[in-house]
MOPAC internal coordinates of N, CA, C and O (Angstrom, degrees):
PM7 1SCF
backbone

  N    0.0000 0     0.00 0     0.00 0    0    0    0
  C    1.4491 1     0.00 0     0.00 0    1    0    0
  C    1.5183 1   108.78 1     0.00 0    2    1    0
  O    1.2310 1   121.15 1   -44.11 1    3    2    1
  N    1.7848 1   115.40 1   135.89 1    3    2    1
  C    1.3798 1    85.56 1   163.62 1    5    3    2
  C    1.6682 1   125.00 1  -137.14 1    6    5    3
  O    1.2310 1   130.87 1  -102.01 1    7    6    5
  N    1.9955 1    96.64 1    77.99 1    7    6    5
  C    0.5084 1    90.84 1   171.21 1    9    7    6
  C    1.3886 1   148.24 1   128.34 1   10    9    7
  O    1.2310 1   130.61 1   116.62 1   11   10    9
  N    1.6475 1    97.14 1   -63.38 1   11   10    9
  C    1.8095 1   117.92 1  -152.54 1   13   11   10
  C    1.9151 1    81.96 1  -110.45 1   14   13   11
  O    1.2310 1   124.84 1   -25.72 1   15   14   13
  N    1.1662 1   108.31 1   154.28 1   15   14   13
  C    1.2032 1   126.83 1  -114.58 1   17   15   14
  C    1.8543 1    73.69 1  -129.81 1   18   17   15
  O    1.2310 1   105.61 1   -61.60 1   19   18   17
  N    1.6701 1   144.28 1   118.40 1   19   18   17
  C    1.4020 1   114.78 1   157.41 1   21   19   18
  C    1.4462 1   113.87 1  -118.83 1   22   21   19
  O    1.2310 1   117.48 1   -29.39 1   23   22   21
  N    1.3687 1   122.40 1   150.61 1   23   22   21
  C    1.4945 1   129.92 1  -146.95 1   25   23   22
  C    1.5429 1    96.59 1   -94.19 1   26   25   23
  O    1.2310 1   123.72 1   -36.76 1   27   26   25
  N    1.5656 1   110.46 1   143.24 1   27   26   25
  C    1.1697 1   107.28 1  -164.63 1   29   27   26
  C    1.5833 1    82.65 1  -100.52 1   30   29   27
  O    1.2310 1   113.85 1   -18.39 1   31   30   29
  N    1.3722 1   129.24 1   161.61 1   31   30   29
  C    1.4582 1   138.56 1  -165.92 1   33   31   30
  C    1.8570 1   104.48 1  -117.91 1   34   33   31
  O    1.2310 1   125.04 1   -24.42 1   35   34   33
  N    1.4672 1   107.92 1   155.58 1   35   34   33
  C    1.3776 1   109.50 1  -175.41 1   37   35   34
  C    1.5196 1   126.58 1   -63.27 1   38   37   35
  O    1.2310 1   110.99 1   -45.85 1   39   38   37
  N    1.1646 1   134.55 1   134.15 1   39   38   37
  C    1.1036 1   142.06 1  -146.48 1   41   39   38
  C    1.8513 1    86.81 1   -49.63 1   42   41   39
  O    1.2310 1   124.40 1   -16.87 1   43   42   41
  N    1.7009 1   109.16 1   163.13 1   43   42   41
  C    1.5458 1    98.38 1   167.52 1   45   43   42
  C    1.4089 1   112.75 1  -105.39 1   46   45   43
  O    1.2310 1   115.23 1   -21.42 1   47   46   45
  N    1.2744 1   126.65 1   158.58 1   47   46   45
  C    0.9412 1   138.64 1   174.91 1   49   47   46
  C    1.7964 1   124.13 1   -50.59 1   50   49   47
  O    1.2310 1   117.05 1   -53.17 1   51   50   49
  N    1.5079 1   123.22 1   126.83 1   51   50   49
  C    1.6344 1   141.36 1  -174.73 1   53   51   50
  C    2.1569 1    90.53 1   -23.38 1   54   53   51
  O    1.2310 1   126.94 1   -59.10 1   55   54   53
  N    1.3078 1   104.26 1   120.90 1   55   54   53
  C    0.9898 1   114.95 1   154.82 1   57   55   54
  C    1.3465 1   121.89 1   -97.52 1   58   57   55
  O    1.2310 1   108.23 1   -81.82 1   59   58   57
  N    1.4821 1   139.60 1    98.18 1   59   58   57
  C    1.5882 1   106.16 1   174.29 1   61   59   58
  C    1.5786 1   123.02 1   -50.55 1   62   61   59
  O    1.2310 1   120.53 1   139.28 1   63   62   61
  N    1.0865 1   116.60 1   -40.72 1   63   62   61
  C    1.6483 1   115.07 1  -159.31 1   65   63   62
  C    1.8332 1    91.32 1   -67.01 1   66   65   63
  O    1.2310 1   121.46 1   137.53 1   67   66   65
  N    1.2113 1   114.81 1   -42.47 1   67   66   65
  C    1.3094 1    95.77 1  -166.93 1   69   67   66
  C    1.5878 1   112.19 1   -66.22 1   70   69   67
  O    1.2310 1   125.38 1   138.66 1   71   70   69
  N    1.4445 1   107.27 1   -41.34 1   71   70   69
  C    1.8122 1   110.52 1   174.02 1   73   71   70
  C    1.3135 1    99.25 1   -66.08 1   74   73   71
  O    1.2310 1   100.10 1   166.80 1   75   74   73
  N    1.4052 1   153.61 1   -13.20 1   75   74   73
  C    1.4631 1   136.10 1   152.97 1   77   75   74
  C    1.5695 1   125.51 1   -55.02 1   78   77   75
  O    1.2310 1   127.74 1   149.58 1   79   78   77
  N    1.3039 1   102.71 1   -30.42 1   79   78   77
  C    1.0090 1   115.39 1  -177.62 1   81   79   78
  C    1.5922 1   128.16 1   -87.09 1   82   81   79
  O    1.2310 1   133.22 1   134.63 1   83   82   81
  N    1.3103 1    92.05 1   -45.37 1   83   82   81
  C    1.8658 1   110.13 1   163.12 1   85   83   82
  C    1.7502 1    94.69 1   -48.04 1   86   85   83
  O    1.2310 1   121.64 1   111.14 1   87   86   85
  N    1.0721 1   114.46 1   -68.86 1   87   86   85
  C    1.9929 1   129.52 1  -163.48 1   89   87   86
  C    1.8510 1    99.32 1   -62.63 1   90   89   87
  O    1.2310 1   117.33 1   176.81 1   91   90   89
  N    1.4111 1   122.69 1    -3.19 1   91   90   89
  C    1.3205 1   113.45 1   169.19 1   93   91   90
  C    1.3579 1   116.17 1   -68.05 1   94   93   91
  O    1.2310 1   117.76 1   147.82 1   95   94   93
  N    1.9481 1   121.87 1   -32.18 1   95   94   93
  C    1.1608 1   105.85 1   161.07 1   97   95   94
  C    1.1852 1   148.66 1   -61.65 1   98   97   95
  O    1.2310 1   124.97 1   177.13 1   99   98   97
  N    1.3482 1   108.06 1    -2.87 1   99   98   97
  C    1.6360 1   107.24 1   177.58 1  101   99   98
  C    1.6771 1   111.32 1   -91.70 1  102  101   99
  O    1.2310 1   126.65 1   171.20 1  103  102  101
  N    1.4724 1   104.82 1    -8.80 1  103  102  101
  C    1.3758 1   101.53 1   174.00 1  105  103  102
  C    2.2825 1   105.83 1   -87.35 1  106  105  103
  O    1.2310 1   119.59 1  -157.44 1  107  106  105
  N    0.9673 1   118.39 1    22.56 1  107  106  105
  C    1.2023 1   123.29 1  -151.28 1  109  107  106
  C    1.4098 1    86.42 1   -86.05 1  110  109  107
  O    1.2310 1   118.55 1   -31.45 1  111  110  109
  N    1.2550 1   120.37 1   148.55 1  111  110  109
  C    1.9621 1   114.50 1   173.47 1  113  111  110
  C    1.4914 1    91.85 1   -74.69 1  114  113  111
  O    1.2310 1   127.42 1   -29.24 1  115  114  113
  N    1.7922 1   103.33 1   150.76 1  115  114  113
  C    1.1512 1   111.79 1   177.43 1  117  115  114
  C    1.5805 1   117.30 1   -80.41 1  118  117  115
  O    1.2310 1   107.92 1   162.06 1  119  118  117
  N    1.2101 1   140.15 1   -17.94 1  119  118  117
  C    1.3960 1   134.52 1   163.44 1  121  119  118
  C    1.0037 1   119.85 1   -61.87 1  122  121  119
  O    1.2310 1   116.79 1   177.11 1  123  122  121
  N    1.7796 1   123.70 1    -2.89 1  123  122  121
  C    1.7007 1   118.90 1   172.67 1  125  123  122
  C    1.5217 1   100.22 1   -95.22 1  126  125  123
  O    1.2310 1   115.84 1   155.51 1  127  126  125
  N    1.3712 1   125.50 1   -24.49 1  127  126  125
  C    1.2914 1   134.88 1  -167.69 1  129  127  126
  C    1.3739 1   100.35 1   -70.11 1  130  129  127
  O    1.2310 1   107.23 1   128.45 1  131  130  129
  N    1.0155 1   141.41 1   -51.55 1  131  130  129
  C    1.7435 1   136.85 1   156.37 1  133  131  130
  C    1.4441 1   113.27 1   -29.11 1  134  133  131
  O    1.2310 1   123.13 1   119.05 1  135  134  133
  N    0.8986 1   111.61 1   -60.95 1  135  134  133
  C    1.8032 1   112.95 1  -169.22 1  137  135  134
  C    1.3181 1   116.13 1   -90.82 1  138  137  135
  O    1.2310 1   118.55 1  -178.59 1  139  138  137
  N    1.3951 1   120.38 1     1.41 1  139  138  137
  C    1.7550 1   111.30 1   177.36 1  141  139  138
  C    2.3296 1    87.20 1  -141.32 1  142  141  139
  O    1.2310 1   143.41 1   -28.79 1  143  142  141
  N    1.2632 1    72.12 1   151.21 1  143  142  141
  C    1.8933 1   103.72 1  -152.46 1  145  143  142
  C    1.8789 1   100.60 1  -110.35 1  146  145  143
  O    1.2310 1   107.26 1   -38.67 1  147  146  145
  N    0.4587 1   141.35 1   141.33 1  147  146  145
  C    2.0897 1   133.75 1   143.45 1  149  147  146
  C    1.1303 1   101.22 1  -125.40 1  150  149  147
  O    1.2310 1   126.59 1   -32.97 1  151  150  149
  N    1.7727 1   104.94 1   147.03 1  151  150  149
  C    1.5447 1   124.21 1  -153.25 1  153  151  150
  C    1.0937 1    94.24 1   -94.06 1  154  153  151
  O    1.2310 1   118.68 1   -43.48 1  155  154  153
  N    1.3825 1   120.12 1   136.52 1  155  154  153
  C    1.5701 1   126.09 1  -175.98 1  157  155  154
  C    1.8161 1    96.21 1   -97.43 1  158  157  155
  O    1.2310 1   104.77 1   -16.63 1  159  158  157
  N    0.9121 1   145.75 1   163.37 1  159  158  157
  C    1.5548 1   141.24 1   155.60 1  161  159  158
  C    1.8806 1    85.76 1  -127.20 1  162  161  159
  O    1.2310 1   127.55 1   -21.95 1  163  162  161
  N    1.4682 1   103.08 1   158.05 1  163  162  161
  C    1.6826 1   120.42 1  -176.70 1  165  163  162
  C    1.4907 1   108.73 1  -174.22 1  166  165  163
  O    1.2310 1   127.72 1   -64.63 1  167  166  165
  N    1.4871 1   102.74 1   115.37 1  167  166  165
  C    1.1619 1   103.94 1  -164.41 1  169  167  166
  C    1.5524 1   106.10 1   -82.47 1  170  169  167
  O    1.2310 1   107.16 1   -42.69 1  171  170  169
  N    1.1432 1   141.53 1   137.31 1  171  170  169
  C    1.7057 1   125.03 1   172.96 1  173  171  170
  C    1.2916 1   110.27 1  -141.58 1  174  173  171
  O    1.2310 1   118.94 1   -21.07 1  175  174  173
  N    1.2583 1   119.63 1   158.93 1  175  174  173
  C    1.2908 1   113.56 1  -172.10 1  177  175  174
  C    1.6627 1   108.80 1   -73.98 1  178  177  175
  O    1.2310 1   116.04 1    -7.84 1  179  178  177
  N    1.4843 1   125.12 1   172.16 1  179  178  177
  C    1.0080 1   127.40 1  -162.78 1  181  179  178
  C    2.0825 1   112.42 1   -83.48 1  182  181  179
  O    1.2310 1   129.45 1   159.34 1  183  182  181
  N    1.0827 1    99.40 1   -20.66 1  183  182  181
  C    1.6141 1   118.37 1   166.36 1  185  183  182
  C    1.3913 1   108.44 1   -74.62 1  186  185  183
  O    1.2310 1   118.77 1   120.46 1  187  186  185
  N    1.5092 1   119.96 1   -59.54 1  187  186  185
  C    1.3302 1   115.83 1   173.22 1  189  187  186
  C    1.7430 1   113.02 1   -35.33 1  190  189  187
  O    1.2310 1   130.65 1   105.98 1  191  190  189
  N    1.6369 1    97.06 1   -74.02 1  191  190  189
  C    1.5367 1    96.80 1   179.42 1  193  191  190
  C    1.3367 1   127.77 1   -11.26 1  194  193  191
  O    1.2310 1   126.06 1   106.82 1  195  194  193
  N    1.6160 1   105.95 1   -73.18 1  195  194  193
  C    1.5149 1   117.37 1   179.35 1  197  195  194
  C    1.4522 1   104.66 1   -60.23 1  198  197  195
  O    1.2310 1   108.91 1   132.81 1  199  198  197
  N    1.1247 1   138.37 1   -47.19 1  199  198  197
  C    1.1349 1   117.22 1  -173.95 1  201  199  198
  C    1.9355 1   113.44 1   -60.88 1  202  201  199
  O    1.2310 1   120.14 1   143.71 1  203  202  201
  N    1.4753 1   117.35 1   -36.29 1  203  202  201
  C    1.2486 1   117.88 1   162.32 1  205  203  202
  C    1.7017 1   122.60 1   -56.42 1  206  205  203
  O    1.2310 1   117.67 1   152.08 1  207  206  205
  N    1.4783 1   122.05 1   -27.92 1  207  206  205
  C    1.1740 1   126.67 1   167.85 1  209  207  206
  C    1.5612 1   111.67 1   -95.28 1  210  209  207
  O    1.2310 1   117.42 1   164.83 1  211  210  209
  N    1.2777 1   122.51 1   -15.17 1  211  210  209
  C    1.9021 1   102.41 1   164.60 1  213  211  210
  C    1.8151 1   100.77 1   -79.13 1  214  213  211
  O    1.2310 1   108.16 1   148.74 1  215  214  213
  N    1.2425 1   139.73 1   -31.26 1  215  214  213
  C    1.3476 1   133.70 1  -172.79 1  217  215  214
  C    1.5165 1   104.23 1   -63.17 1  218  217  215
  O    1.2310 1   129.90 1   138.16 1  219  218  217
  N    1.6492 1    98.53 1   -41.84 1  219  218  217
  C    2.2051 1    88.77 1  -164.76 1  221  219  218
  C    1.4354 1    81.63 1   -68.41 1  222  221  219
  O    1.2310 1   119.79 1   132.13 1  223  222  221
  N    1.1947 1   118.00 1   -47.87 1  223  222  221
  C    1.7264 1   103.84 1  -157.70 1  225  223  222
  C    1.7814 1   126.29 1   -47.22 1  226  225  223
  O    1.2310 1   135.81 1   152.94 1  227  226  225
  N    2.1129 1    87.00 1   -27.06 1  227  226  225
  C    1.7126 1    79.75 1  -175.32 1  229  227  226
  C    1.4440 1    88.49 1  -100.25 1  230  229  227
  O    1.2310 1   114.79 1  -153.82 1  231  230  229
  N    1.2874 1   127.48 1    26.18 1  231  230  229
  C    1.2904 1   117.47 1   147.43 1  233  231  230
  C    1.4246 1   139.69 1  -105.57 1  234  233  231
  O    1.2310 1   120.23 1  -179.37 1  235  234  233
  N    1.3617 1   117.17 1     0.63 1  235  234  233
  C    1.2640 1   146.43 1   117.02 1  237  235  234
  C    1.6107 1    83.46 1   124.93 1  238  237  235
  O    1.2310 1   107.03 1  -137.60 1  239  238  237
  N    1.5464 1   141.77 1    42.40 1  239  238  237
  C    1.2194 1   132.25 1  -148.59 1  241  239  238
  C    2.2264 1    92.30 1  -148.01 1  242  241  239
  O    1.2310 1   113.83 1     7.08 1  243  242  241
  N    0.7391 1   129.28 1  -172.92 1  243  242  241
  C    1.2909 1   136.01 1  -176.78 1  245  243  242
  C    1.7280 1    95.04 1  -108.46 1  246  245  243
  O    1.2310 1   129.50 1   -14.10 1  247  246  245
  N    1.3890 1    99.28 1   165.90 1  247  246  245
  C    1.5950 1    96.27 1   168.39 1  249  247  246
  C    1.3872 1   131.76 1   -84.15 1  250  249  247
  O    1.2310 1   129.41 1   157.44 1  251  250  249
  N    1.5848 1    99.47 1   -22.56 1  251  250  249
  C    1.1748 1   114.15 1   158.73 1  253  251  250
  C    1.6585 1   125.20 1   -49.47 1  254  253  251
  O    1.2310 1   126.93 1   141.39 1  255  254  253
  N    1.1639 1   104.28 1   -38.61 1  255  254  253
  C    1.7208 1   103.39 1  -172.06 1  257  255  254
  C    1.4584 1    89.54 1   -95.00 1  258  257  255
  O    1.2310 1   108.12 1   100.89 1  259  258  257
  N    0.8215 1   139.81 1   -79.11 1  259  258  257
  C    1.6697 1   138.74 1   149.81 1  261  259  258
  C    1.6296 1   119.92 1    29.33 1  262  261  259
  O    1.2310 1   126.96 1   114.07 1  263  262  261
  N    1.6663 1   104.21 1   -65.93 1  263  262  261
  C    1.0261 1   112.20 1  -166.00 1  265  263  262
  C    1.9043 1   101.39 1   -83.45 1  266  265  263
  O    1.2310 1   123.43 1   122.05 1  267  266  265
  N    1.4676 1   111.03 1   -57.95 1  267  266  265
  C    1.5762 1   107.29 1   156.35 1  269  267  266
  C    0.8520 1   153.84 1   -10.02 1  270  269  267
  O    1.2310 1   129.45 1   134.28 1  271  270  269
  N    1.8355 1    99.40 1   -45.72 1  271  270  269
  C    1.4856 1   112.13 1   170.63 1  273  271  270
  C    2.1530 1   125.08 1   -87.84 1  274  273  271
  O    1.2310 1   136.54 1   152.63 1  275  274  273
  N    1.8921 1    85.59 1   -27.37 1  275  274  273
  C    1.8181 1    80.74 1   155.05 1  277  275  274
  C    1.2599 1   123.30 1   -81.23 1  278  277  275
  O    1.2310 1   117.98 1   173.66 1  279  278  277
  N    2.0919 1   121.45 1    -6.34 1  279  278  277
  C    1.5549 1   111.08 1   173.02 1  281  279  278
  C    1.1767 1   103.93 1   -69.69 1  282  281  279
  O    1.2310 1   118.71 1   160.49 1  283  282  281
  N    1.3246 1   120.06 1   -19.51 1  283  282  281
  C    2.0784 1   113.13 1  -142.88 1  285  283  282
  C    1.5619 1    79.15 1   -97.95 1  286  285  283
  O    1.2310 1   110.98 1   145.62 1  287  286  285
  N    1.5014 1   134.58 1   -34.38 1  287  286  285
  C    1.2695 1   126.61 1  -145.62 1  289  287  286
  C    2.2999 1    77.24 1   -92.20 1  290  289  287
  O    1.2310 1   114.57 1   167.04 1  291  290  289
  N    0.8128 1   127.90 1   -12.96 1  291  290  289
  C    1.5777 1   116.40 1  -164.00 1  293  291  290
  C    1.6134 1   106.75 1  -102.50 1  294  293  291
  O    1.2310 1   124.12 1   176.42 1  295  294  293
  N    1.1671 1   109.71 1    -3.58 1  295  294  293
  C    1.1758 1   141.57 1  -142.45 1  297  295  294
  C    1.7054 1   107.66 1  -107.67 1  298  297  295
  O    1.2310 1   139.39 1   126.18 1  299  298  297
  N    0.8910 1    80.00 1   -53.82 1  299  298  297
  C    2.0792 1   104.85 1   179.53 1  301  299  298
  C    1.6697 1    91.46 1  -104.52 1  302  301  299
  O    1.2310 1   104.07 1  -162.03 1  303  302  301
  N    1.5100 1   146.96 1    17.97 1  303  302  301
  C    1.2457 1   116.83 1   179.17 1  305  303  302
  C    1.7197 1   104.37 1  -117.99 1  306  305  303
  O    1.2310 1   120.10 1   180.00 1  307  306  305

């Protein structure tokens, strides 16, 4: 790296077309929604983690499905 530092800029201003477009997935049929995935990346601290992987574990589930099911449940609330 060297270094130089680049400035992140102010959020931009409400596009509709682009939030039309984001909101096309919820019109998506639900039998494709099973078989196709998008990669989430999440940065967390390294304590967090484990604490997210001792819960799925005593929930006998992966963190992956784990974590999914408090987006979908935060998601719809």
């Amino acid at each position: 790296m060297n270094g130089k530092r680049i400035g992140i800029g102010a959020r931009p201003l409400a596009d509709p077309q682009a939030e039309a477009w984001i909101r096309q997935g919820a019109a998506v049929d639900s039998g494709k929604v099973e078989r196709y995935s998008a990669w989430l990346t999440l940065d967390v601290t390294p304590t967090l983690r484990t604490r997210i992987k001792l819960a799925a574990f005593d929930r006998g589930v992966t963190m992956a499905k784990m974590l999914r099911e408090v987006l979908e449940q935060r998601a719809t609330s």
